[in-house]
Structure formats: structure tokens, C-alpha cells
py3Dmol code that shows the C-alpha trace and the ligand (Angstrom):
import py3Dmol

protein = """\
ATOM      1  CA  UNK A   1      28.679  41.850 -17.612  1.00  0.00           C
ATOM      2  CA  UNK A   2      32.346  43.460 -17.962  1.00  0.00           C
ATOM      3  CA  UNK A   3      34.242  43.078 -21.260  1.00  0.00           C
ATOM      4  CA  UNK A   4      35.229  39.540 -21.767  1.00  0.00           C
ATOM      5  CA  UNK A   5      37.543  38.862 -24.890  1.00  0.00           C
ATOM      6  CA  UNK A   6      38.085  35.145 -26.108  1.00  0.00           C
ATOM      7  CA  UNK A   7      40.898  35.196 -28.287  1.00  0.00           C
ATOM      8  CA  UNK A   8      40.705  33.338 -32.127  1.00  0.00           C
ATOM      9  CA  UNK A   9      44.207  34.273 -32.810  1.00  0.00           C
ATOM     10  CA  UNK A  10      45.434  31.439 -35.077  1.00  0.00           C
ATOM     11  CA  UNK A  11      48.506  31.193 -33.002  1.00  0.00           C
ATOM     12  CA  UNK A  12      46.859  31.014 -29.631  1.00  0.00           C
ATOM     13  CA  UNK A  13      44.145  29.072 -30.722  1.00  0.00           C
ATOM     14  CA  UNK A  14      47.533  26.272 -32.288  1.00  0.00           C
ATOM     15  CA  UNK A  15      49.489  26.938 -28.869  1.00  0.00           C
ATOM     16  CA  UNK A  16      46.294  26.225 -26.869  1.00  0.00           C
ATOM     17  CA  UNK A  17      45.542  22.634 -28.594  1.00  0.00           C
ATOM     18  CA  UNK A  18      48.931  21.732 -27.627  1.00  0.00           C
ATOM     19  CA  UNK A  19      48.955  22.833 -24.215  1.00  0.00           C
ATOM     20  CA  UNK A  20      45.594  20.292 -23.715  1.00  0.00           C
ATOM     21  CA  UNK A  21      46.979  17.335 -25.306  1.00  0.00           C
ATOM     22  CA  UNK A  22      47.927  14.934 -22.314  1.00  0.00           C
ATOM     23  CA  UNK A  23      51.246  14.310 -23.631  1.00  0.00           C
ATOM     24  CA  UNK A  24      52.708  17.554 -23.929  1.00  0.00           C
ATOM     25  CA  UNK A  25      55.280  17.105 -21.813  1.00  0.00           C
ATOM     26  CA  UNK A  26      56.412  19.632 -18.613  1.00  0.00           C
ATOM     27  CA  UNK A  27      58.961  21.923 -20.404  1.00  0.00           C
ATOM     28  CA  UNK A  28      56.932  22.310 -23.698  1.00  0.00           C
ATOM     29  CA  UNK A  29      53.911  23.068 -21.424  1.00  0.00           C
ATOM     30  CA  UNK A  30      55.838  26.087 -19.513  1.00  0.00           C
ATOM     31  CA  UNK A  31      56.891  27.163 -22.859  1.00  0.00           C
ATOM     32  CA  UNK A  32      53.074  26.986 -24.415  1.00  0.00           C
ATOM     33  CA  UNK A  33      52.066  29.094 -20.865  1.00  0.00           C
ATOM     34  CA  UNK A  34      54.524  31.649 -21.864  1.00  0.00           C
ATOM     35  CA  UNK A  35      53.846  32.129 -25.520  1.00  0.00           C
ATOM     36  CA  UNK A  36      50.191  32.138 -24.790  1.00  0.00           C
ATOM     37  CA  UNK A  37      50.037  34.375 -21.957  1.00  0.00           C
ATOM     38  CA  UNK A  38      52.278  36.954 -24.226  1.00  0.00           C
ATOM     39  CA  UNK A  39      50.185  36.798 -26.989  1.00  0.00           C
ATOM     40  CA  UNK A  40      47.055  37.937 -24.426  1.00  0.00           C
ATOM     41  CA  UNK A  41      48.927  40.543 -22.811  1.00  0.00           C
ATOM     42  CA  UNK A  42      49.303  42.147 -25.987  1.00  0.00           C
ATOM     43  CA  UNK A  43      46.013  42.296 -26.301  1.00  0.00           C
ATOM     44  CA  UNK A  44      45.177  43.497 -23.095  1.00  0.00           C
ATOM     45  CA  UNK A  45      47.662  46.136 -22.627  1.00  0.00           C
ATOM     46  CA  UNK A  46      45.849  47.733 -26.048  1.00  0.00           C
ATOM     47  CA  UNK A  47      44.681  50.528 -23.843  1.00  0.00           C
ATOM     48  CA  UNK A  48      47.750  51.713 -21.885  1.00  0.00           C
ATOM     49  CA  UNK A  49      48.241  55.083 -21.131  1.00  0.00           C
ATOM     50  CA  UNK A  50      50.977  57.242 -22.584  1.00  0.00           C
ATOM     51  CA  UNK A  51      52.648  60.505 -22.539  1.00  0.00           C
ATOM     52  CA  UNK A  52      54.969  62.513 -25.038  1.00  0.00           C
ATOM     53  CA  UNK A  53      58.404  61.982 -24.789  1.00  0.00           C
ATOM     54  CA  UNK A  54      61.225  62.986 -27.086  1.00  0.00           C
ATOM     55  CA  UNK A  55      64.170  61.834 -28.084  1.00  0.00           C
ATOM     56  CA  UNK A  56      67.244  62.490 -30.181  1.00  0.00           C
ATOM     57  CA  UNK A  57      67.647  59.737 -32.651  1.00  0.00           C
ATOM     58  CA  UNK A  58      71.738  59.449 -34.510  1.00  0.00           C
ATOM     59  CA  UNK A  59      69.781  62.124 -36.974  1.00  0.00           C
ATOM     60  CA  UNK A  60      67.256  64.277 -35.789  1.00  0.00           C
ATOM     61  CA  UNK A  61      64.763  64.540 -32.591  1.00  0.00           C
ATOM     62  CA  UNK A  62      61.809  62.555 -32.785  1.00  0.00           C
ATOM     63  CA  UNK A  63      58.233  62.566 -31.143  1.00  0.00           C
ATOM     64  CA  UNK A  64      57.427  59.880 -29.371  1.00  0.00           C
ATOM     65  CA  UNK A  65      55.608  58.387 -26.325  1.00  0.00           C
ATOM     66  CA  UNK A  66      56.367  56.109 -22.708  1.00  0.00           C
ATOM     67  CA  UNK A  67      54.408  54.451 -20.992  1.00  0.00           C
ATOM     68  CA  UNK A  68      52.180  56.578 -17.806  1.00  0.00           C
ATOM     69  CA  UNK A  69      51.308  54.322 -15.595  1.00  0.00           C
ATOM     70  CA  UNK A  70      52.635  51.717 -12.798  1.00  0.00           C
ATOM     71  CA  UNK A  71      51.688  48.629 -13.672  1.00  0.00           C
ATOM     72  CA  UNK A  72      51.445  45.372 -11.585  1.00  0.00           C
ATOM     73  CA  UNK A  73      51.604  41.827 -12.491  1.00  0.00           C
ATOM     74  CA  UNK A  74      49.659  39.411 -10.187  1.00  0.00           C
ATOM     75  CA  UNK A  75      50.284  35.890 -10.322  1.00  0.00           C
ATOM     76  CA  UNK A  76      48.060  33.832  -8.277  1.00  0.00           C
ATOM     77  CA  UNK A  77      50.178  31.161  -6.678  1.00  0.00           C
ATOM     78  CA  UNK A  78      51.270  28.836  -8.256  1.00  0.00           C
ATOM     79  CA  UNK A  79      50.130  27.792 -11.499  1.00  0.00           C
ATOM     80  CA  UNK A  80      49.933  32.011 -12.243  1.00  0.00           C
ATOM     81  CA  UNK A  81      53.963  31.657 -12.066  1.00  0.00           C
ATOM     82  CA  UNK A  82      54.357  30.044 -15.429  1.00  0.00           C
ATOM     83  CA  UNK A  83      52.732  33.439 -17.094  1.00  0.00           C
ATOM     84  CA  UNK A  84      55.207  36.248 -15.382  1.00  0.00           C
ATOM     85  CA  UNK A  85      57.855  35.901 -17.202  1.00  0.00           C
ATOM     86  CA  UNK A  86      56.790  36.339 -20.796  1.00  0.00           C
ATOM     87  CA  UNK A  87      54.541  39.508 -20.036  1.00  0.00           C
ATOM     88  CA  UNK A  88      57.721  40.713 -17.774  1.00  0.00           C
ATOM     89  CA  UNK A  89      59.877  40.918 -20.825  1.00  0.00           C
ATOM     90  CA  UNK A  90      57.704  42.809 -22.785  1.00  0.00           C
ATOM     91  CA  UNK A  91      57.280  45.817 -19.553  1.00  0.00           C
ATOM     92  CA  UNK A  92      60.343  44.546 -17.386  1.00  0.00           C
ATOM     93  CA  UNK A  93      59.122  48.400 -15.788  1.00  0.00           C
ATOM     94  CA  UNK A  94      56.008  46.359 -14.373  1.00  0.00           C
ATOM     95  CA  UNK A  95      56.203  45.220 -10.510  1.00  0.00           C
ATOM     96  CA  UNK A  96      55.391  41.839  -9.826  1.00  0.00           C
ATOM     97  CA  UNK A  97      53.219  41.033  -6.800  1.00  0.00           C
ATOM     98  CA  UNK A  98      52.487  37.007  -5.334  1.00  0.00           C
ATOM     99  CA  UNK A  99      49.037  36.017  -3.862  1.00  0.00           C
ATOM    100  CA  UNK A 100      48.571  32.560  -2.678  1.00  0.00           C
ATOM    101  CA  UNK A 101      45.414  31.138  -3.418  1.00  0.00           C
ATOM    102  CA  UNK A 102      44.396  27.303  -3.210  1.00  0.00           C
ATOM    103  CA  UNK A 103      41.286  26.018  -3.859  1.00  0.00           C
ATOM    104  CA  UNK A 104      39.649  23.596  -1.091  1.00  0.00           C
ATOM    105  CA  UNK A 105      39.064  20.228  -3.270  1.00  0.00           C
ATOM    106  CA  UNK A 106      35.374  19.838  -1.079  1.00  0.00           C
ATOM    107  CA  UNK A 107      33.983  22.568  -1.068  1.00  0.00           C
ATOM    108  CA  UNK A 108      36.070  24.577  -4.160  1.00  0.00           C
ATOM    109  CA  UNK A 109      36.272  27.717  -1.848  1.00  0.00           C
ATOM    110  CA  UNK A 110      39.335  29.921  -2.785  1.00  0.00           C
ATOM    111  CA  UNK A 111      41.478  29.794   0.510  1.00  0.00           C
ATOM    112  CA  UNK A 112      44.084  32.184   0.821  1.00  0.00           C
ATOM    113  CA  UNK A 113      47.796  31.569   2.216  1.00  0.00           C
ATOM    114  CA  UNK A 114      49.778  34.076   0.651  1.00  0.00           C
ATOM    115  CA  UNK A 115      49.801  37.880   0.483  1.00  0.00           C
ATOM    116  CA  UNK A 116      52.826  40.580   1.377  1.00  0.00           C
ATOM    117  CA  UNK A 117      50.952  43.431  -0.645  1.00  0.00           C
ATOM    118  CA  UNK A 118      52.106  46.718   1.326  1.00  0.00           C
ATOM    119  CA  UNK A 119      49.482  48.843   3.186  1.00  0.00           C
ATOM    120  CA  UNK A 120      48.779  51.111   0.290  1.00  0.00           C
ATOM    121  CA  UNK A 121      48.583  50.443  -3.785  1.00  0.00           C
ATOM    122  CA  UNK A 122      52.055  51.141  -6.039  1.00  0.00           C
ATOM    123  CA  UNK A 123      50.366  50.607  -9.034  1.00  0.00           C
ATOM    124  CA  UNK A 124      47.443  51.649 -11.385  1.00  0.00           C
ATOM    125  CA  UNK A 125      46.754  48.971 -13.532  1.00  0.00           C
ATOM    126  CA  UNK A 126      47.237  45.410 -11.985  1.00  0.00           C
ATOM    127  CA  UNK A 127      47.164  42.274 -14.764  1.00  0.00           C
ATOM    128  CA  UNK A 128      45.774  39.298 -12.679  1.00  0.00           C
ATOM    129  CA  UNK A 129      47.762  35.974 -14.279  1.00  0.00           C
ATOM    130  CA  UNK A 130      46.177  32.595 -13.462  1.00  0.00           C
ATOM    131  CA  UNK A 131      45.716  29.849 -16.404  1.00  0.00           C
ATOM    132  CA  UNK A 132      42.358  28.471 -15.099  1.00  0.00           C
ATOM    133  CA  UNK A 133      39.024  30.067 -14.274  1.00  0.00           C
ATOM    134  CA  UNK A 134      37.022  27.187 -13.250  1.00  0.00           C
ATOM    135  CA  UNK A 135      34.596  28.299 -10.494  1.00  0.00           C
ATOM    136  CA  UNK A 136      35.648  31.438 -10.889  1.00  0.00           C
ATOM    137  CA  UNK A 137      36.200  31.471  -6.690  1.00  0.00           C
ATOM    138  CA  UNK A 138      39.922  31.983  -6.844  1.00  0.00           C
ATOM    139  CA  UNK A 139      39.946  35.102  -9.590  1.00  0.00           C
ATOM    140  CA  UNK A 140      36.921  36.766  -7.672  1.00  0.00           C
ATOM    141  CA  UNK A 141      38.582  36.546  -4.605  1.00  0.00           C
ATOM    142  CA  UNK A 142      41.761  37.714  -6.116  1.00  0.00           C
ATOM    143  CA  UNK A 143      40.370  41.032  -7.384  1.00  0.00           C
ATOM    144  CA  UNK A 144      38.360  41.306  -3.800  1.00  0.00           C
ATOM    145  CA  UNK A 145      42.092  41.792  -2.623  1.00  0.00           C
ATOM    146  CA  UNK A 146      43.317  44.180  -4.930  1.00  0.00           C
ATOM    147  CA  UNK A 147      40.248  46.306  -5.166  1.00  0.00           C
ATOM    148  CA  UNK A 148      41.030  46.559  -0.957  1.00  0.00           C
ATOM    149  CA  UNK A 149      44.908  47.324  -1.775  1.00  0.00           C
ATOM    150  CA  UNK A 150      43.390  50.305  -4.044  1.00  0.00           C
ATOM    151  CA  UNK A 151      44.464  49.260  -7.258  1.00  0.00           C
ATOM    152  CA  UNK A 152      43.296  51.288 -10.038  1.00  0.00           C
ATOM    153  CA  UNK A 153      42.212  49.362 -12.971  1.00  0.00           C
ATOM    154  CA  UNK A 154      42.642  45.390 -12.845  1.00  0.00           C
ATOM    155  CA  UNK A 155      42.348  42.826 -16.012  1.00  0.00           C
ATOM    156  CA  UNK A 156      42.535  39.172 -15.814  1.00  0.00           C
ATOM    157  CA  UNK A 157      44.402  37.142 -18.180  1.00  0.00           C
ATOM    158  CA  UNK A 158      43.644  33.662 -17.949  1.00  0.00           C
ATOM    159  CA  UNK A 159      44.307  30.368 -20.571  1.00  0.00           C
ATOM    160  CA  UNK A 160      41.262  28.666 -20.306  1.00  0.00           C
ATOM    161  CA  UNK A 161      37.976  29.405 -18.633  1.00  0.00           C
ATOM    162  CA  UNK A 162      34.608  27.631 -18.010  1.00  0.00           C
ATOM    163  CA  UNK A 163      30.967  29.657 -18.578  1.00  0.00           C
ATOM    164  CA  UNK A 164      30.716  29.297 -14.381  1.00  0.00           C
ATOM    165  CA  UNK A 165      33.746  31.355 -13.835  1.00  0.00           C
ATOM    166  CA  UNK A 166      33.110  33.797 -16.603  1.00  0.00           C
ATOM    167  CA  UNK A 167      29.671  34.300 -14.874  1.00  0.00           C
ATOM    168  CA  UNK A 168      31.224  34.644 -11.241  1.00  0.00           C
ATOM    169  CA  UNK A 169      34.071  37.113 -12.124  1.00  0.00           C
ATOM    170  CA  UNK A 170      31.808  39.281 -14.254  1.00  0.00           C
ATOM    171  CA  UNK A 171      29.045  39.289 -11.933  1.00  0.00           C
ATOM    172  CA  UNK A 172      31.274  39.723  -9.285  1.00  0.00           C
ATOM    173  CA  UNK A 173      33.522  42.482 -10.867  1.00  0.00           C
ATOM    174  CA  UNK A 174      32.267  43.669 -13.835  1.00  0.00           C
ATOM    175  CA  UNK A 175      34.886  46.632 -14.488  1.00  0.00           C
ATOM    176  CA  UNK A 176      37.450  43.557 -14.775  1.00  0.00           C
ATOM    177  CA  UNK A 177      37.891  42.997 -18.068  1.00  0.00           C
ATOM    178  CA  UNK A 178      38.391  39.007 -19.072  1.00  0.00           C
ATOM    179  CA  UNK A 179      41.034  38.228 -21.144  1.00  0.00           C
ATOM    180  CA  UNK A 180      41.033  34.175 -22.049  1.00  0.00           C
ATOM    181  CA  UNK A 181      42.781  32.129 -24.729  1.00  0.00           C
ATOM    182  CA  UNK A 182      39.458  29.731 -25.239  1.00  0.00           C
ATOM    183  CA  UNK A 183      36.473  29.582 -23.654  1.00  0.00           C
ATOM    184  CA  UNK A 184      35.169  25.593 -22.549  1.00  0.00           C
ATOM    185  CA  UNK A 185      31.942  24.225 -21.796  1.00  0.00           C
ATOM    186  CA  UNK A 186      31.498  23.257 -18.341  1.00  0.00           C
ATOM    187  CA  UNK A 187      33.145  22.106 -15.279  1.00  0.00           C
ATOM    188  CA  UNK A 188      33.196  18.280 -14.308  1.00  0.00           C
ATOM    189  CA  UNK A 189      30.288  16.990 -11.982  1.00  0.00           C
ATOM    190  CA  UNK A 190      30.838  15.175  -8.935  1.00  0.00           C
ATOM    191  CA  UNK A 191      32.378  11.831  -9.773  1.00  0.00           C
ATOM    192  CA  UNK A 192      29.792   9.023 -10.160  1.00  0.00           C
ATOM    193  CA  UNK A 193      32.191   6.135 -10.449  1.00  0.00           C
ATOM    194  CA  UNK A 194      36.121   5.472  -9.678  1.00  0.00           C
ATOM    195  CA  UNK A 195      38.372   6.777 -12.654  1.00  0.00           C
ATOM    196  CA  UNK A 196      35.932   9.958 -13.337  1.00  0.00           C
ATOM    197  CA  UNK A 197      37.653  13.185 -12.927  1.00  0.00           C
ATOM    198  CA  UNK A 198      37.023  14.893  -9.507  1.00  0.00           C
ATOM    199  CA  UNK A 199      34.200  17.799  -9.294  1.00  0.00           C
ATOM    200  CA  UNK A 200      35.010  21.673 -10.672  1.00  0.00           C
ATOM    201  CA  UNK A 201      37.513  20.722 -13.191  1.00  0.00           C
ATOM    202  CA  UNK A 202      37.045  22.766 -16.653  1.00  0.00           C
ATOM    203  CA  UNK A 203      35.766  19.989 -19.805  1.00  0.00           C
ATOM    204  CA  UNK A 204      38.143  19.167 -21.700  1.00  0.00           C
ATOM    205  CA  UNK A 205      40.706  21.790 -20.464  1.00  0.00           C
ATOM    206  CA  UNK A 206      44.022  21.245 -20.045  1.00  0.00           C
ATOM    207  CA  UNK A 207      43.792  18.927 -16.593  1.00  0.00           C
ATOM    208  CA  UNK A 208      45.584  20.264 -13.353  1.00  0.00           C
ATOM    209  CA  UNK A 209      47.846  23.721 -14.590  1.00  0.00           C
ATOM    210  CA  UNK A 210      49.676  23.997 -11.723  1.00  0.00           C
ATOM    211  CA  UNK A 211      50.921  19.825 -11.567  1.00  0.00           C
ATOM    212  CA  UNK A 212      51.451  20.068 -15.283  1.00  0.00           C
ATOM    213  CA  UNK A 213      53.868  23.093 -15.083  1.00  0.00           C
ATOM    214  CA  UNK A 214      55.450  22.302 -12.060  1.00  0.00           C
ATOM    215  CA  UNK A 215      56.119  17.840 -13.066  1.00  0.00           C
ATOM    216  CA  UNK A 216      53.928  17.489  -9.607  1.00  0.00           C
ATOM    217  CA  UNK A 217      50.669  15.666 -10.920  1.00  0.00           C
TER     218      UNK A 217
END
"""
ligand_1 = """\
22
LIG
C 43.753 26.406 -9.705
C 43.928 27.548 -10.685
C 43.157 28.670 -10.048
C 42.022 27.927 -9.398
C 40.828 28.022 -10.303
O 44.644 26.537 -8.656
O 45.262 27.868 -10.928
O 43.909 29.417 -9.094
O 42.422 26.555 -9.257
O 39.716 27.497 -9.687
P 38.438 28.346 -9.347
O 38.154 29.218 -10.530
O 37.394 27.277 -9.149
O 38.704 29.116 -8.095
P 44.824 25.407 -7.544
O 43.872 25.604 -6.411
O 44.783 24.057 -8.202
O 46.248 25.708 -6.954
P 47.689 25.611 -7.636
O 47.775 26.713 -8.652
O 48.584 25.837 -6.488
O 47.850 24.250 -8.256
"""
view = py3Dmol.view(width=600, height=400)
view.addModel(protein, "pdb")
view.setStyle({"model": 0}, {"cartoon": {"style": "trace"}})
view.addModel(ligand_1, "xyz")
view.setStyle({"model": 1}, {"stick": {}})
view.zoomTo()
view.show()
């Protein structure tokens, strides 16, 4: 298994009880996404490469550092959108690159509609942004892609993931290291009566990201 880090932050771990309750509303929710998925990325860009650089400060010259490498931000369509813009701020340097991705509601099979990467990799370290890793489907297939692009090292940042998806990244990919903000229990079964959720939902989560960002569920 690849390095998988579940944050306790005190502030994520706040921001993330929020983002589950049912009546957050849309524009708090966004804003939750973004605070959350900047507070990951800080841990996850821990290793970044640098080089020497100096500068002259009003005083003196001073030693100092920049970042190396080209980094790429890679929001899986759509409910990844909500966590660009935070992370962008902090390395507005980093390209951002779009893969659609929807997940077939039978048979939960990542299904891809989206995807203008050029013929050959610009970047060396691609951060994969998508708030849910339920089956875990969607994020494997999502590194598949890169790893065929010739990315050099990828990391996925995600809000919430179930033990399934965990297992089927990892197993999958296991030099993609797992960033989440919790860790749940399981994904929902197939339903057994009218009113129960519908099958491969993470328990309790957060519900549907992508409707709850987006005012669409
Ligand atoms: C959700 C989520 C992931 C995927 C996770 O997207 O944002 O991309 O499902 O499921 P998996 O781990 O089982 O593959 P969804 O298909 O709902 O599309 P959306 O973001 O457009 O709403």
C-alpha cells in the first residue's frame, strides 16, 4: 500500500463536520471545499523540490530557494472544480489540467468524457483534486491517464474517502500518495426499500459533492 495520510488537523477535522451537515447551504459548502482542500495541499506539497535562488532584499542579499518543478493541478470534472482555486493561489505557477470523469450509476464504472491533455507531459508533479473516493473507480482511472501522459510524480487530494477506494487506488497505484480530510466507513448497499440512498455512496459522507457545490441536487 502507498502512503495514505488522513488528516486530524483540528481545523479540517471543524471544516469537514460542516461540509456533511445537510444544511450547509451551496456557497458555505464551496467555501468549506476551498479551505479544506488548502489546508491538504499544504500538506501534500511538504516534499517539493527546490533550488537556491538569491535575492537582494532593501538591505542586503539573501539566500533563499524557488520552487523546481512544473506542477499540475488535476481536477476531475466536476465536483474536482470546487478545489482549484484555493491550491491555485497558493502556486498560481501550477498549470491546471480538466479530465471528465462520470461515474455510471449501474454499474459505478468511471466513464470518461473529457480530456485535452497534449501528446506529451508539461509537468512533474500532478495533484489529482476530486472530493470523493467512493469506489475508488474514478481516481484509479484518473491516474491510469496521467501515468500514460508521463507525468512524473502524482498525489491525490481528496475530502472524504471510503476503505473500498482507499483499497482500489493503493492497490492500483501504490506510488500515489493519498491525501484525505477523513476517512468513512463504507459505501451504501444496494437500496432495499424506497427512500434508502442509492448503491456506492460513502456512509455518512457528505451526500452528492458535485450537486451540493454546483445547487444541482
Ligand atoms: C463523483 C466524485 C468522483 C466519483 C467517485 O463524481 O466526484 O469523481 O464520483 O466515485 P468512485 O470513487 O466510485 O469512482 P460523479 O460521477 O458524481 O460526477 P460529478 O463530479 O460530475 O458529479
Amino acid at each position: 500500500m502507498g502512503r495514505i495520510v488522513v488528516s486530524s488537523h483540528p481545523l479540517i477535522r471543524h471544516k469537514v463536520t460542516l461540509l456533511r451537515d445537510h444544511t450547509t447551504e451551496s456557497r458555505k459548502f464551496r467555501d468549506l471545499i476551498r479551505e479544506i482542500t488548502i489546508l491538504l495541499a499544504y500538506e501534500a506539497t511538504a516534499d517539493l523540490r527546490l533550488t537556491p535562488l538569491t535575492v537582494q532584499t532593501p538591505l542586503a542579499e539573501a539566500q533563499g530557494e524557488e520552487l523546481t518543478e512544473r506542477i499540475g493541478l488535476v481536477p476531475v470534472l466536476r465536483a474536482g472544480l470546487g478545489m482549484v482555486n484555493g491550491i491555485w493561489e497558493l502556486m498560481p505557477q501550477a498549470e491546471v489540467w480538466h479530465i471528465g470523469l462520470y461515474r455510471d450509476e449501474k454499474t459505478l464504472q468511471p466513464v470518461e468524457y473529457y480530456n485535452r491533455l497534449p501528446e506529451k507531459s508539461t509537468v512533474q508533479v500532478c495533484l489529482v483534486l476530486d472530493p470523493m473516493l467512493a469506489t475508488g473507480g474514478s481516481a484509479a482511472a484518473t491516474v491510469d491517464i496521467l501515468k500514460r501522459w508521463g507525468a512524473g510524480r502524482i498525489k491525490y487530494l481528496g475530502i472524504i474517502g471510503a476503505p473500498e477506494g482507499v483499497r482500489t487506488l493503493s492497490e492500483a497505484h501504490p506510488d500515489v500518495e493519498i491525501y484525505l480530510a477523513a476517512l468513512d466507513k463504507r459505501l451504501t448497499p444496494e437500496p432495499q426499500k424506497p427512500g434508502d440512498p442509492p448503491r456506492g455512496f460513502i456512509l455518512p459522507g457528505l451526500g452528492d459533492a458535485g450537486d451540493r457545490q454546483f445547487g444541482t441536487g
